[in-house]
VEXSEKOL-303079 format. One line per field, with one value per residue (C-alpha): residue number from 1; x, y, z. Coordinates in nm, 2 decimals. Layout:
! residues N
num: (NUM  ...)
c1: (X  ...)
c2: (Y  ...)
c3: (Z  ...)
This chain:
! residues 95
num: (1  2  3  4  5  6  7  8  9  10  11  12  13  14  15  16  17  18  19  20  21  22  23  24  25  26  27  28  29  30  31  32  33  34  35  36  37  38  39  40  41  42  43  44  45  46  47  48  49  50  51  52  53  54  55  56  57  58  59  60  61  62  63  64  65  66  67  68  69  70  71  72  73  74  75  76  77  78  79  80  81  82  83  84  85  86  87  88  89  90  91  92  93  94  95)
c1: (7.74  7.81  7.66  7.44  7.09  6.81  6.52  6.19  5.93  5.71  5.41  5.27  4.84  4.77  4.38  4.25  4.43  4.69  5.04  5.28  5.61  5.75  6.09  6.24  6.61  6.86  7.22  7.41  7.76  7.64  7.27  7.07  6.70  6.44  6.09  5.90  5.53  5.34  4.98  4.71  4.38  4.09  3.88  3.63  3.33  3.38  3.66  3.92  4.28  4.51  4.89  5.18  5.45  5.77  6.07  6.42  6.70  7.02  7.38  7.69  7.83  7.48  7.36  7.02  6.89  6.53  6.27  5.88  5.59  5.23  4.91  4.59  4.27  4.24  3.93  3.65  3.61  3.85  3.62  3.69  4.07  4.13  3.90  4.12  4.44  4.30  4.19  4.59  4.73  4.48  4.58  5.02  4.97  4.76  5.05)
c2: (6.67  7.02  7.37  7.58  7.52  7.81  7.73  7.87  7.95  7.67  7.85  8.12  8.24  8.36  8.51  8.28  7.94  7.86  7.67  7.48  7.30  6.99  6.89  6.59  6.48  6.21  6.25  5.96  5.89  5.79  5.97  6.25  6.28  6.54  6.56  6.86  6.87  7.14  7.13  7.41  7.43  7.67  7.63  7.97  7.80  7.68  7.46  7.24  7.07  7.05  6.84  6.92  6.69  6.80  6.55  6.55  6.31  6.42  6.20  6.19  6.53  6.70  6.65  6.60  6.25  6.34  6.61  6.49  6.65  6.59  6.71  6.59  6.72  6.56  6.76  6.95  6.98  7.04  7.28  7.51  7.47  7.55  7.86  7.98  7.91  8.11  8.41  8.41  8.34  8.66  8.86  8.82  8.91  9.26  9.31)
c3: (15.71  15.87  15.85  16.02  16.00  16.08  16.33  16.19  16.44  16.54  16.60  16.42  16.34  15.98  15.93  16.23  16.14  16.42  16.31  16.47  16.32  16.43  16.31  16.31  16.20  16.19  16.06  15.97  15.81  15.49  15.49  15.66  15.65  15.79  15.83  15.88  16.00  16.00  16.12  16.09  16.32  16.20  16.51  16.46  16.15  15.96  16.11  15.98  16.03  15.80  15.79  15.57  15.56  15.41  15.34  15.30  15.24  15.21  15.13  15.29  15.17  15.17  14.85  14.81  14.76  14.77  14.83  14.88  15.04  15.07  15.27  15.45  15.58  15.93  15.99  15.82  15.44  15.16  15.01  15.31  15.33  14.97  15.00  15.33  15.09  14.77  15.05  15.15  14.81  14.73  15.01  14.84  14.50  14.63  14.87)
C-alpha cells in the first residue's frame, strides 16, 4: 500500500467543546487498518464527553474492505450533546 496520506489537526475548539484526534494504524502485506478516535470535552455547564470512533480496513492494493464508526457519551447527558450538535449543524446551513 503506498500514497500519501494528510495529517488533520489533532486538536481543535468548536463553540466551547475542545477536540483532539488520535490515530492509529497498521499496514500489512495482505491488509491495512486505521482507527481514528476523536474525543470532545464540553467542560463550561452543562458538561459532557463525547468519543467517535472511526474505522478503516483496507486490502492489499488499498481497496476498501470495510468502513464502520460509532459514538459514546463518556460523560454528561445525551440530551445535551445532541443539542450542542443541532446548534452546529444550525450554525452550517445559515453559513
Amino acid at each position: 500500500m503506498s500514497g500519501t496520506t494528510r495529517t488533520p489537526a489533532v486538536r481543535w475548539s468548536i463553540d466551547g467543546v475542545d477536540w483532539q484526534r488520535e490515530r492509529h494504524s497498521y499496514s500489512g502485506a495482505g491488509h491495512g487498518f486505521t482507527v481514528e478516535v476523536t474525543t470532545g470535552t464540553r467542560a463550561a455547564k452543562p458538561s459532557w464527553t463525547l468519543v467517535v470512533v472511526k474505522e478503516y480496513w483496507r486490502g492489499r492494493n488499498g481497496e476498501s474492505l470495510k468502513s464502520m464508526q460509532w459514538a459514546h457519551i463518556e460523560a454528561g447527558s445525551r440530551n445535551d450533546v445532541v443539542a450542542w450538535m443541532t446548534r452546529q449543524e444550525r450554525r452550517l446551513e445559515s453559513d
